[in-house]
PyMOL Python script that loads the backbone (N, CA, C, O; Angstrom):
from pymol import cmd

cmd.read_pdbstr("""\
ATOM      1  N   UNK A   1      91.119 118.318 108.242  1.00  0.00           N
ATOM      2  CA  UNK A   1      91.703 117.249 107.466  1.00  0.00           C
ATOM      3  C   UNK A   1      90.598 116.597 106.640  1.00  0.00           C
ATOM      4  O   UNK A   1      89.420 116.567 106.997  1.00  0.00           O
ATOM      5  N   UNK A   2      91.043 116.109 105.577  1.00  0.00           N
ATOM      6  CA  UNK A   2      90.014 115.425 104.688  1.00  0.00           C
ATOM      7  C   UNK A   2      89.414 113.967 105.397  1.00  0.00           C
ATOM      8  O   UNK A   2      89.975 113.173 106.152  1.00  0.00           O
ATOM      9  N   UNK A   3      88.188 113.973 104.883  1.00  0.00           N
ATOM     10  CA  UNK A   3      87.932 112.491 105.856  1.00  0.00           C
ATOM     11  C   UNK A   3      88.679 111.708 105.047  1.00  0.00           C
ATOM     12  O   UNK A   3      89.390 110.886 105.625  1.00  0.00           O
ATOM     13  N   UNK A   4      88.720 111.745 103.620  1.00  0.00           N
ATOM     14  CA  UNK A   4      89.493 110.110 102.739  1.00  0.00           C
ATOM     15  C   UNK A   4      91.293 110.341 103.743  1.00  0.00           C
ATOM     16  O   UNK A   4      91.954 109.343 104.027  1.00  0.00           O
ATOM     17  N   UNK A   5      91.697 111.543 104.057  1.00  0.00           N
ATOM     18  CA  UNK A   5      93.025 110.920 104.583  1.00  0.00           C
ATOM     19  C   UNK A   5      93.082 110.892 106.098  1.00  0.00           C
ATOM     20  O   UNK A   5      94.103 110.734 106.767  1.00  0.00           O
ATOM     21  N   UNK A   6      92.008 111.044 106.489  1.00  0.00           N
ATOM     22  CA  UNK A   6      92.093 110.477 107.734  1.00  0.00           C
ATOM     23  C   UNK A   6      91.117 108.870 107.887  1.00  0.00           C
ATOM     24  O   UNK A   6      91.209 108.183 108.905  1.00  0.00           O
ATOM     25  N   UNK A   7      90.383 108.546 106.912  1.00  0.00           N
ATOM     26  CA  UNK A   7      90.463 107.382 106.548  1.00  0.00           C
ATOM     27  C   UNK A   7      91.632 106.506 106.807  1.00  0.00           C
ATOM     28  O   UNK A   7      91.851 105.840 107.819  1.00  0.00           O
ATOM     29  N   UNK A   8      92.335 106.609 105.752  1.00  0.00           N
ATOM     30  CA  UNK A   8      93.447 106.318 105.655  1.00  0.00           C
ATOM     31  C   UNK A   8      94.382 106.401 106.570  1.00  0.00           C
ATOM     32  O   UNK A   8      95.244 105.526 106.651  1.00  0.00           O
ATOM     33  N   UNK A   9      94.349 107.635 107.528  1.00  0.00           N
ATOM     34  CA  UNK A   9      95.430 107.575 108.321  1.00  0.00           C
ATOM     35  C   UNK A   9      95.246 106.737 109.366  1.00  0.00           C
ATOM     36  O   UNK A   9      96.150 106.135 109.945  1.00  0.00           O
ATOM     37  N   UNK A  10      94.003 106.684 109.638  1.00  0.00           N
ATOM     38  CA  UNK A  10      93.311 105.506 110.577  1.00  0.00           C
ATOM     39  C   UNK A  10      93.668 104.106 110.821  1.00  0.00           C
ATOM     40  O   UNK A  10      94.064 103.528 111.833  1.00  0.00           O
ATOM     41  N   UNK A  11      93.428 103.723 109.650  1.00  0.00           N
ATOM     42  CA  UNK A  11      93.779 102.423 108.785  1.00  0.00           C
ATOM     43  C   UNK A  11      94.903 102.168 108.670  1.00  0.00           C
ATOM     44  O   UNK A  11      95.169 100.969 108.747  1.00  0.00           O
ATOM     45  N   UNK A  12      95.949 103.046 108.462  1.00  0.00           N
ATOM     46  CA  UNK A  12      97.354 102.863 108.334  1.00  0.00           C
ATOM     47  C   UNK A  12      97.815 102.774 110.163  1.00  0.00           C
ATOM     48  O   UNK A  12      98.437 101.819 110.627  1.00  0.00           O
ATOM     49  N   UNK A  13      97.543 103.478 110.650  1.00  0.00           N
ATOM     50  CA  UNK A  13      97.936 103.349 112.569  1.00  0.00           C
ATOM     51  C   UNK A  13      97.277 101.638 112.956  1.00  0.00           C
ATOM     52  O   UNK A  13      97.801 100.815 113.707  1.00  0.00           O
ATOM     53  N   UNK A  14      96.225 101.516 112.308  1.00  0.00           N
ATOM     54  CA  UNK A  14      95.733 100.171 112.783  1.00  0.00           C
ATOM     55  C   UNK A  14      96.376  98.928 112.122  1.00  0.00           C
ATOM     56  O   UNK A  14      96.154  97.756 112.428  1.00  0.00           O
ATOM     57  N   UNK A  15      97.332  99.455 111.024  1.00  0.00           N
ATOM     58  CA  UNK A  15      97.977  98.071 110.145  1.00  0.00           C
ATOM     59  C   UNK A  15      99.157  98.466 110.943  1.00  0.00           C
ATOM     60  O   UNK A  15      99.426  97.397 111.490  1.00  0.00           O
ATOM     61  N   UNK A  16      99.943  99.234 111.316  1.00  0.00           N
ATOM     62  CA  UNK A  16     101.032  99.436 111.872  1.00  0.00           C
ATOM     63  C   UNK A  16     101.404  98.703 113.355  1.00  0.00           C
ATOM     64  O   UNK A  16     102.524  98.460 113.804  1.00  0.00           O
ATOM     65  N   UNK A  17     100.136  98.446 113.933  1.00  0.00           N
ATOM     66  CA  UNK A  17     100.314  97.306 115.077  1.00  0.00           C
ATOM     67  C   UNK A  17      99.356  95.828 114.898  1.00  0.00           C
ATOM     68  O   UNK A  17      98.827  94.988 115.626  1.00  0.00           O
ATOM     69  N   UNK A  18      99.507  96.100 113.538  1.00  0.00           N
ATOM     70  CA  UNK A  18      99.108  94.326 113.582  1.00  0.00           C
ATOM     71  C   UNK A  18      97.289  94.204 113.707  1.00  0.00           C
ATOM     72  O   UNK A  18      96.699  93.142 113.903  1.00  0.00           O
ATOM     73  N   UNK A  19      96.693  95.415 113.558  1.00  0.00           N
ATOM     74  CA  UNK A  19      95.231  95.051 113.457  1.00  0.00           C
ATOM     75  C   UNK A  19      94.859  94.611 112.766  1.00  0.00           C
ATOM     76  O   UNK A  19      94.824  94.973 111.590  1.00  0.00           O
ATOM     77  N   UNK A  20      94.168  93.041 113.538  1.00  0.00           N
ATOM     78  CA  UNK A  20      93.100  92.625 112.459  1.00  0.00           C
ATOM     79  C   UNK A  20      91.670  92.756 112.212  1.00  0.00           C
ATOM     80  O   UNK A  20      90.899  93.389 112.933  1.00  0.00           O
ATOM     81  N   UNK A  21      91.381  92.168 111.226  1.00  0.00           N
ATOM     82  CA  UNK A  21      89.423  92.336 110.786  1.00  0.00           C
ATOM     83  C   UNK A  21      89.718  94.135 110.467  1.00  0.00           C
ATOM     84  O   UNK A  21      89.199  94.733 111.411  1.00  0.00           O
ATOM     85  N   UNK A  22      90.188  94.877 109.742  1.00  0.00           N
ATOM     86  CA  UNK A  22      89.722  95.662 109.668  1.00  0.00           C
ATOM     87  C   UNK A  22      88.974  96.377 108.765  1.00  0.00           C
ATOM     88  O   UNK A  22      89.352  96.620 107.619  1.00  0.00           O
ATOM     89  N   UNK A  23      87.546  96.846 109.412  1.00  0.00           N
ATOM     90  CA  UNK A  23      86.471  97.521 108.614  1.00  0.00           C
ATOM     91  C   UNK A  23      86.040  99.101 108.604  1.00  0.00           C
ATOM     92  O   UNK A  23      85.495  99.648 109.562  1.00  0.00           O
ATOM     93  N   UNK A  24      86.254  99.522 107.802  1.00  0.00           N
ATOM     94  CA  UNK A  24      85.642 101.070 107.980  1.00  0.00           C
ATOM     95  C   UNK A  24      83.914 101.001 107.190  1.00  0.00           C
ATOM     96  O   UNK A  24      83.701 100.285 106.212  1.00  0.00           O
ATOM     97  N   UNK A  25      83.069 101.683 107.693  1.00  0.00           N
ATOM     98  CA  UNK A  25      81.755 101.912 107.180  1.00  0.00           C
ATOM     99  C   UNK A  25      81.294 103.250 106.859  1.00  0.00           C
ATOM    100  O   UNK A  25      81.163 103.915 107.887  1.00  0.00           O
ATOM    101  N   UNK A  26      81.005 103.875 105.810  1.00  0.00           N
ATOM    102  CA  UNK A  26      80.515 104.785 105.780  1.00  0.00           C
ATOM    103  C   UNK A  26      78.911 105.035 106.731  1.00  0.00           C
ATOM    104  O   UNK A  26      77.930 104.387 107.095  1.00  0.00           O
ATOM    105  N   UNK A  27      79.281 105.949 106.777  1.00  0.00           N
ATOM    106  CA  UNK A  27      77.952 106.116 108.252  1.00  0.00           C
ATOM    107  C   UNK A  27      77.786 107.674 107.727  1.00  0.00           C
ATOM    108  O   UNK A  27      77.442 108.402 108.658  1.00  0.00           O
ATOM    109  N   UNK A  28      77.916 108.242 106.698  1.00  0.00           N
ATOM    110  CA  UNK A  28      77.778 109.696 106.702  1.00  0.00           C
ATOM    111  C   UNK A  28      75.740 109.693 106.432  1.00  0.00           C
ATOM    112  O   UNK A  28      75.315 110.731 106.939  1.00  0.00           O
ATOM    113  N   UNK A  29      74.910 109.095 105.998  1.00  0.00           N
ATOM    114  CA  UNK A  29      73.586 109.021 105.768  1.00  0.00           C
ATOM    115  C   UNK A  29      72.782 108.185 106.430  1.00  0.00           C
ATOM    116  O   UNK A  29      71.665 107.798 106.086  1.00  0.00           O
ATOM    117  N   UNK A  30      73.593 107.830 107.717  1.00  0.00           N
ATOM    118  CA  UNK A  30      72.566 107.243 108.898  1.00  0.00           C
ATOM    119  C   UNK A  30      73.003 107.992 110.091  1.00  0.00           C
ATOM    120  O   UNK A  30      72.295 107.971 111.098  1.00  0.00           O
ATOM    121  N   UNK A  31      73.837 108.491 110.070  1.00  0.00           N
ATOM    122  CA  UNK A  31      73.656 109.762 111.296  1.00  0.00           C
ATOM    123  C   UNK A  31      74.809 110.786 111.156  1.00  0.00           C
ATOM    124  O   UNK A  31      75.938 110.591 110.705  1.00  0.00           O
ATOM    125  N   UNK A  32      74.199 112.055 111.704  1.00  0.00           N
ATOM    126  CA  UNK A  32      75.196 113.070 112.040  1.00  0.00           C
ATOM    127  C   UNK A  32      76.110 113.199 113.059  1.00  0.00           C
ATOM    128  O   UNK A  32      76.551 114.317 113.324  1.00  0.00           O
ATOM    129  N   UNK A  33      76.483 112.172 113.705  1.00  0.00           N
ATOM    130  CA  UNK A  33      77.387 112.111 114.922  1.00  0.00           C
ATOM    131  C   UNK A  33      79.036 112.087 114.600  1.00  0.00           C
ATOM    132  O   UNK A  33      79.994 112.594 115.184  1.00  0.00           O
ATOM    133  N   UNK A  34      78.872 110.981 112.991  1.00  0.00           N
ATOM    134  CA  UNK A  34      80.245 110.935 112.438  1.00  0.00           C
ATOM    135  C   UNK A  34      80.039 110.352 111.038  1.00  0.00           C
ATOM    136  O   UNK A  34      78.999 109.837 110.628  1.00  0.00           O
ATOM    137  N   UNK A  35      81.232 110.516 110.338  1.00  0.00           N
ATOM    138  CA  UNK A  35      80.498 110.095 109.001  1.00  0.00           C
ATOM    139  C   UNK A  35      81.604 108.242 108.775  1.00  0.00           C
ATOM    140  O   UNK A  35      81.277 107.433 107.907  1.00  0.00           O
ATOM    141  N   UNK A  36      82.375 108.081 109.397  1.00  0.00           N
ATOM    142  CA  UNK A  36      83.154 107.232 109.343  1.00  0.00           C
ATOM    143  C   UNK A  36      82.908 106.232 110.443  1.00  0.00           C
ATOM    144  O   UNK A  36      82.463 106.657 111.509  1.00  0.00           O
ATOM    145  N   UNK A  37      83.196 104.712 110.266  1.00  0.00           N
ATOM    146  CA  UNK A  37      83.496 104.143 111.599  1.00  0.00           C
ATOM    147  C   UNK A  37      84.739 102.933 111.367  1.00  0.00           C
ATOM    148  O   UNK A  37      84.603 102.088 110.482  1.00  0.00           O
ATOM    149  N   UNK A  38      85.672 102.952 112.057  1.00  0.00           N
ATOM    150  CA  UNK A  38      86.487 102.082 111.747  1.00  0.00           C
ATOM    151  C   UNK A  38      86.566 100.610 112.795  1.00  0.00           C
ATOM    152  O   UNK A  38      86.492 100.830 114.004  1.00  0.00           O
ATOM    153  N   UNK A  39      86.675  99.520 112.452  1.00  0.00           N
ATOM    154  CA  UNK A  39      86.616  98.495 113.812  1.00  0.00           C
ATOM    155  C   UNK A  39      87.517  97.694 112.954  1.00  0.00           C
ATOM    156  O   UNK A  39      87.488  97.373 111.766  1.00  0.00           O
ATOM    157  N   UNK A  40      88.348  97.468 113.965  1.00  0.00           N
ATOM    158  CA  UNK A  40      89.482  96.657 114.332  1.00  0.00           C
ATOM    159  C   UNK A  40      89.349  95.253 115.400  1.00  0.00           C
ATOM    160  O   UNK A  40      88.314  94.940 115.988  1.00  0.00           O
ATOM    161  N   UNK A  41      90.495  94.610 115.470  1.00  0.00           N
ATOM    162  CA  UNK A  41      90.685  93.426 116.659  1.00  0.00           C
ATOM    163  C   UNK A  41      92.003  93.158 116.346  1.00  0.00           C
ATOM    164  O   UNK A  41      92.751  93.132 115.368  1.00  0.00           O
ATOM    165  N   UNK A  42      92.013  92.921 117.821  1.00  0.00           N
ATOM    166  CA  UNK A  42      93.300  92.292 118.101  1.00  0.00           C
ATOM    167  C   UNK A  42      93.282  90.865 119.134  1.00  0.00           C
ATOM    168  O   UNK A  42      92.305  90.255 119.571  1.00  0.00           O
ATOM    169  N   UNK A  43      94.152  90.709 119.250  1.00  0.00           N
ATOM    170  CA  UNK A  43      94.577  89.210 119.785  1.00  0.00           C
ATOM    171  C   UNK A  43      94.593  89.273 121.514  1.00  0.00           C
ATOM    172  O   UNK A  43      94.202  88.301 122.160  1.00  0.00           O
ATOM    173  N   UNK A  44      95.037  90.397 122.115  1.00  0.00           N
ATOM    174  CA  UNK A  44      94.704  90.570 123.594  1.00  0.00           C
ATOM    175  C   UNK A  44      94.451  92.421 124.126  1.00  0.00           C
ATOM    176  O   UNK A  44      94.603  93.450 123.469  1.00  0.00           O
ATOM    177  N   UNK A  45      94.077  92.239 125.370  1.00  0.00           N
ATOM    178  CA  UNK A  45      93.869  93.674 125.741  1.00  0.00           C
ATOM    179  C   UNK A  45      95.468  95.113 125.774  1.00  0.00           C
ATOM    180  O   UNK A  45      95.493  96.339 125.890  1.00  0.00           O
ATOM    181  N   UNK A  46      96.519  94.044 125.603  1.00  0.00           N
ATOM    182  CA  UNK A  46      97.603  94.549 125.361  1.00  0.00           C
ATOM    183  C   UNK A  46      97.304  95.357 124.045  1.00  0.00           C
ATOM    184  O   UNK A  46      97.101  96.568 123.962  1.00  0.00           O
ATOM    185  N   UNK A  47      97.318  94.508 123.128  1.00  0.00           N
ATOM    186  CA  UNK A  47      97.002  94.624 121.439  1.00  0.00           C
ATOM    187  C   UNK A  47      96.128  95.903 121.513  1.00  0.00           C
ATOM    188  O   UNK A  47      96.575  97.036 121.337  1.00  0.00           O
ATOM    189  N   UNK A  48      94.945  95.630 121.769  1.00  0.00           N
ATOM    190  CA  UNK A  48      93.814  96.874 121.689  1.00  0.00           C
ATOM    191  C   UNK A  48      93.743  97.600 122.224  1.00  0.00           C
ATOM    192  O   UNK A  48      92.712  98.245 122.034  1.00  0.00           O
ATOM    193  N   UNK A  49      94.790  98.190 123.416  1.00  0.00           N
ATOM    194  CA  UNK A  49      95.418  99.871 123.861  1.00  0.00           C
ATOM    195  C   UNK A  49      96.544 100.009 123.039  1.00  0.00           C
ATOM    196  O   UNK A  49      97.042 101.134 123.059  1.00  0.00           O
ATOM    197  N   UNK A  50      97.300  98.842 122.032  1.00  0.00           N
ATOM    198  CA  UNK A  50      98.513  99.679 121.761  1.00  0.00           C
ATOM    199  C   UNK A  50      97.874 100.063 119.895  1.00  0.00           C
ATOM    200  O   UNK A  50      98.494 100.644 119.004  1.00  0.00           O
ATOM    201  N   UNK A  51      96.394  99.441 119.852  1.00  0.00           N
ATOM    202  CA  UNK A  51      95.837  99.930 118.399  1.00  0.00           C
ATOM    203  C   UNK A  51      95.264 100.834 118.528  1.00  0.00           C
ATOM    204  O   UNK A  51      94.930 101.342 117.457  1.00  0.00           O
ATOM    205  N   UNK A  52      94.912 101.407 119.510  1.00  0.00           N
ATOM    206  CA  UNK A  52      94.485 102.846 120.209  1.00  0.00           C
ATOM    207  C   UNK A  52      95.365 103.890 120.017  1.00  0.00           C
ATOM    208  O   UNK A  52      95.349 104.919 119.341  1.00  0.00           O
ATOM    209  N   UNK A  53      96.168 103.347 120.810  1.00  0.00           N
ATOM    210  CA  UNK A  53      97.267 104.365 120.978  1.00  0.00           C
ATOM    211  C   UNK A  53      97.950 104.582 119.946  1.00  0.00           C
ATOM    212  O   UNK A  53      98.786 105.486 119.965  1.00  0.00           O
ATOM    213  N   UNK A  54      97.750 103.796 118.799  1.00  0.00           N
ATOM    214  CA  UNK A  54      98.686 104.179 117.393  1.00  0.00           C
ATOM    215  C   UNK A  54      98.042 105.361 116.602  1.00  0.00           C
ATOM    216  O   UNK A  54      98.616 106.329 116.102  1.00  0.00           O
ATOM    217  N   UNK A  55      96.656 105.039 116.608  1.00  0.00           N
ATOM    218  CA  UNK A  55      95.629 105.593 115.794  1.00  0.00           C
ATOM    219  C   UNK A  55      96.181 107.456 116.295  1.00  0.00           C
ATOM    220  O   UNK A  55      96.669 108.382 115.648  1.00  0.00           O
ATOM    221  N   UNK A  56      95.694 107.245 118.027  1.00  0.00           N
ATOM    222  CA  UNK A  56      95.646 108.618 118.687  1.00  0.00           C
ATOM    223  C   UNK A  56      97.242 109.295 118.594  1.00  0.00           C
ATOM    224  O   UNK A  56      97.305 110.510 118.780  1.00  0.00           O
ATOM    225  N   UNK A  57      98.267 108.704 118.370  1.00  0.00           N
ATOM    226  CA  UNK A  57      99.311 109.127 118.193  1.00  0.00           C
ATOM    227  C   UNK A  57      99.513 109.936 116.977  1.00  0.00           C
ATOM    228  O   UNK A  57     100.082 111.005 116.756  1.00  0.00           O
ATOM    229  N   UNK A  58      98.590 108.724 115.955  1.00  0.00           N
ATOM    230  CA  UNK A  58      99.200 109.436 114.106  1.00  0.00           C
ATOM    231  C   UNK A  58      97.856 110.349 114.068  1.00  0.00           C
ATOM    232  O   UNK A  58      98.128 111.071 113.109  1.00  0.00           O
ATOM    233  N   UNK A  59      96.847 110.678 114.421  1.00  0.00           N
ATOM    234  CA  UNK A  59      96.267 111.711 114.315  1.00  0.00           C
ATOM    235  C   UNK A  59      96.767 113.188 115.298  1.00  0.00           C
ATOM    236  O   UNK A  59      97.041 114.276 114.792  1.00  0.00           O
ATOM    237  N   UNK A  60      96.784 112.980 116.284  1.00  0.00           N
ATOM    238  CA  UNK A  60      98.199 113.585 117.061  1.00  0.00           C
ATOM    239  C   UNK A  60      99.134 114.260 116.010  1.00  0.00           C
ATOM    240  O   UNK A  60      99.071 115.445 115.685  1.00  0.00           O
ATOM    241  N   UNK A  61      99.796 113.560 115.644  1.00  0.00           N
ATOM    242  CA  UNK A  61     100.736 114.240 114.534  1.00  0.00           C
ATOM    243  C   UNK A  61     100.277 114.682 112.957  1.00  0.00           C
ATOM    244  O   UNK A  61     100.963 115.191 112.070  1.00  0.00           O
ATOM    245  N   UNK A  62      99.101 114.357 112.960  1.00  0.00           N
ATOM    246  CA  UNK A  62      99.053 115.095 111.741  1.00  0.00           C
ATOM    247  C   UNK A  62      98.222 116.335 112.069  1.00  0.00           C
ATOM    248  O   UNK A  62      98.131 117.215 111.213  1.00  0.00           O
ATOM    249  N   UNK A  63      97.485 116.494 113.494  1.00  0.00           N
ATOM    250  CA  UNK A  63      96.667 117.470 113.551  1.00  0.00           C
ATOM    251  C   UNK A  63      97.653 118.980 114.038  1.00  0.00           C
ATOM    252  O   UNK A  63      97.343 120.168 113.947  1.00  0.00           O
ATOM    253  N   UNK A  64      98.971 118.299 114.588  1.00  0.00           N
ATOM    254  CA  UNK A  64      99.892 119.454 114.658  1.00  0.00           C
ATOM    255  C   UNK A  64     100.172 120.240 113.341  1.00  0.00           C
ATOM    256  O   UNK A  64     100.445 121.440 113.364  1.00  0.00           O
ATOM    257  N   UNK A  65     100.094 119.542 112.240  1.00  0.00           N
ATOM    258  CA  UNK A  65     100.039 120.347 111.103  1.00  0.00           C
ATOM    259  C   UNK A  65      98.563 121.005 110.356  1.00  0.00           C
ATOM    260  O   UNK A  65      98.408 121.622 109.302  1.00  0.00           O
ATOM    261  N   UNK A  66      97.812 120.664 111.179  1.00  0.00           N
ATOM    262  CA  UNK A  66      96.152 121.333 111.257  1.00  0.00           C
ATOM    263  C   UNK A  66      95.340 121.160 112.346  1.00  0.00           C
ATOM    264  O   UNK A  66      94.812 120.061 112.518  1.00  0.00           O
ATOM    265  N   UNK A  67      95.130 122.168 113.201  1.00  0.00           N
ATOM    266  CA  UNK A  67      94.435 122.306 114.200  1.00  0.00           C
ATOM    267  C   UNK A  67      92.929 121.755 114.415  1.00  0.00           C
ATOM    268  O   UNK A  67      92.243 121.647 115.432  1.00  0.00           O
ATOM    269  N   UNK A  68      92.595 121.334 112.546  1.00  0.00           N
ATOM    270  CA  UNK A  68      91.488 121.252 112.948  1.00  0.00           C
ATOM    271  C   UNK A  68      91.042 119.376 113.037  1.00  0.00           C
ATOM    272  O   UNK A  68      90.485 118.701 112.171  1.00  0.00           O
ATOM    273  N   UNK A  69      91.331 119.130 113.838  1.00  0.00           N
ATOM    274  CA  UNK A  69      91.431 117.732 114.047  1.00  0.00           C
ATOM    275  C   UNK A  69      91.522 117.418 115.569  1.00  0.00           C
ATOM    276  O   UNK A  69      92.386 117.891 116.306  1.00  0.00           O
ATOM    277  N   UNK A  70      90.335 116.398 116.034  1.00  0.00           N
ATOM    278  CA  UNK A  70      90.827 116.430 117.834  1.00  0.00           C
ATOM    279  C   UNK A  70      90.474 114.787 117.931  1.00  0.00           C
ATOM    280  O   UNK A  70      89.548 114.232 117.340  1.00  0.00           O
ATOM    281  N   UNK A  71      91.600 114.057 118.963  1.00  0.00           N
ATOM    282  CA  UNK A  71      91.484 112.740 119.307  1.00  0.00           C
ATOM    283  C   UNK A  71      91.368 112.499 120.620  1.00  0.00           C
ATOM    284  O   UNK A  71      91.830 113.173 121.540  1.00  0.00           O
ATOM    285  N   UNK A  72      90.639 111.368 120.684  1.00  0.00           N
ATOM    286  CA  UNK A  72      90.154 111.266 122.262  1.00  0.00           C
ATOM    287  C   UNK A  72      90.507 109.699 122.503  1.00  0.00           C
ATOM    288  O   UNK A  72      90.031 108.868 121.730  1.00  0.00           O
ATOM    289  N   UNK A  73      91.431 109.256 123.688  1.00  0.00           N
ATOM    290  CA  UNK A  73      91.482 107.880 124.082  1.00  0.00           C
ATOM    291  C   UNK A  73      91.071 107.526 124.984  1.00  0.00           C
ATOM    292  O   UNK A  73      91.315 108.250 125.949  1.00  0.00           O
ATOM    293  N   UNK A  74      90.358 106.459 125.222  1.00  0.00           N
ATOM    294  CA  UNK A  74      89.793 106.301 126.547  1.00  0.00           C
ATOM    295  C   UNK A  74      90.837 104.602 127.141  1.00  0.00           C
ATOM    296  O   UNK A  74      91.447 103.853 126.378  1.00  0.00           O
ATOM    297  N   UNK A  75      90.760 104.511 128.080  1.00  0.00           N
ATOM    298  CA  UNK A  75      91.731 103.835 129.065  1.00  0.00           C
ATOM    299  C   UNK A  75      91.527 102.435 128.433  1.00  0.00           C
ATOM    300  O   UNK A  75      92.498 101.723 128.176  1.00  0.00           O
ATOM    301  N   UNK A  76      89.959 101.961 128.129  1.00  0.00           N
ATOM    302  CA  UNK A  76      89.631 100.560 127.359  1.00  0.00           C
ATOM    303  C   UNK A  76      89.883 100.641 126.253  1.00  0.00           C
ATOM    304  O   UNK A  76      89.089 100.034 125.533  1.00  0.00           O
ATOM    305  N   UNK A  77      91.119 101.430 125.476  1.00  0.00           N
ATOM    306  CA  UNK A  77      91.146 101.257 124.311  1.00  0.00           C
ATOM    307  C   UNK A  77      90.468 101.297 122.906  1.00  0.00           C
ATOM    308  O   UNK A  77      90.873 100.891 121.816  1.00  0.00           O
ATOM    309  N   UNK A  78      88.916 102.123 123.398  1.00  0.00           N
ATOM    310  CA  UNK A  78      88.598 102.806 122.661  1.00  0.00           C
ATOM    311  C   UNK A  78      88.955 104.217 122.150  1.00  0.00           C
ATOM    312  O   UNK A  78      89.439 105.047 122.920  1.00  0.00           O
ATOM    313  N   UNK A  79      88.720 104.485 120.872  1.00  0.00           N
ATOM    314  CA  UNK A  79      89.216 106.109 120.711  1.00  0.00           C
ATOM    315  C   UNK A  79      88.114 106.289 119.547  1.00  0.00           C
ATOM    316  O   UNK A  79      87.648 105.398 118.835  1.00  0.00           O
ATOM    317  N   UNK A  80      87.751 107.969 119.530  1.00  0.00           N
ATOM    318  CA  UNK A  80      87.063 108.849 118.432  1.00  0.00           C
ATOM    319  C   UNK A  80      88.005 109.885 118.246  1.00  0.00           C
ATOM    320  O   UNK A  80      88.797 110.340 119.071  1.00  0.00           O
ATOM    321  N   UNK A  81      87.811 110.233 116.967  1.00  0.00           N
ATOM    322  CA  UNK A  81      88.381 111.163 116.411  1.00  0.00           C
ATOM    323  C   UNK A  81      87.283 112.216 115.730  1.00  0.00           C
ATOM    324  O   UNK A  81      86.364 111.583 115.209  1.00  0.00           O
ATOM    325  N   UNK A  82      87.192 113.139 115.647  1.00  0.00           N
ATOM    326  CA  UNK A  82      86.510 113.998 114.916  1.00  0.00           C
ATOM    327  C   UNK A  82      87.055 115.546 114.372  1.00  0.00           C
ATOM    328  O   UNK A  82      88.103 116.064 114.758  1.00  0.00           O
ATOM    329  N   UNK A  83      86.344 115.997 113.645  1.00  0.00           N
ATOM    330  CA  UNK A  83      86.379 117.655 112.867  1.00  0.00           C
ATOM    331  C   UNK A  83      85.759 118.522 113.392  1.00  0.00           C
ATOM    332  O   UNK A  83      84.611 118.407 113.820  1.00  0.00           O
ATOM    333  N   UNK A  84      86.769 119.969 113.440  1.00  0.00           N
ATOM    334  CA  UNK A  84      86.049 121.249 113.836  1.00  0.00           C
ATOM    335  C   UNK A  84      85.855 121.762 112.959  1.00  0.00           C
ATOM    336  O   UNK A  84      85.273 122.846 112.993  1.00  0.00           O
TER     337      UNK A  84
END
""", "prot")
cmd.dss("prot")
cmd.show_as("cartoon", "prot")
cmd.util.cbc("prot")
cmd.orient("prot")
């Protein structure tokens, strides 16, 4: 998947439950780990597993239409996404 639409698709899962502050940074020329970073907030720990879980859902569904896409959630409501 392209990073600008998974940018975007990011961003769109995180407006879809109400995330606020949200910032993406390009990070592609300070390290090779990822070239994107997105940070969000929400209002309680409810909020920030269900902005998790939006993100990992709509990448979820778009990677069924390209394999090459993998999402990872972790229980605190953090998640990474990355490219094969």
């Amino acid at each position: 998947m392209d990073i600008k639409k998974l940018q975007t698709l990011v961003v769109d899962a995180l407006e879809d439950v109400k995330g606020q502050d949200i910032v993406v940074f390009d990070t592609t020329g300070l390290t090779s780990l990822f070239d994107r970073i997105a940070i969000a907030s929400g209002t309680s720990n409810r909020q920030t597993r269900a902005l998790a879980a939006s993100v990992r859902d709509k990448i979820k569904a778009a990677a069924a239409t390209s394999s090459a896409s993998k999402a990872k959630t972790r229980a605190n409501g953090c998640w990474s996404t990355w490219a094969t």
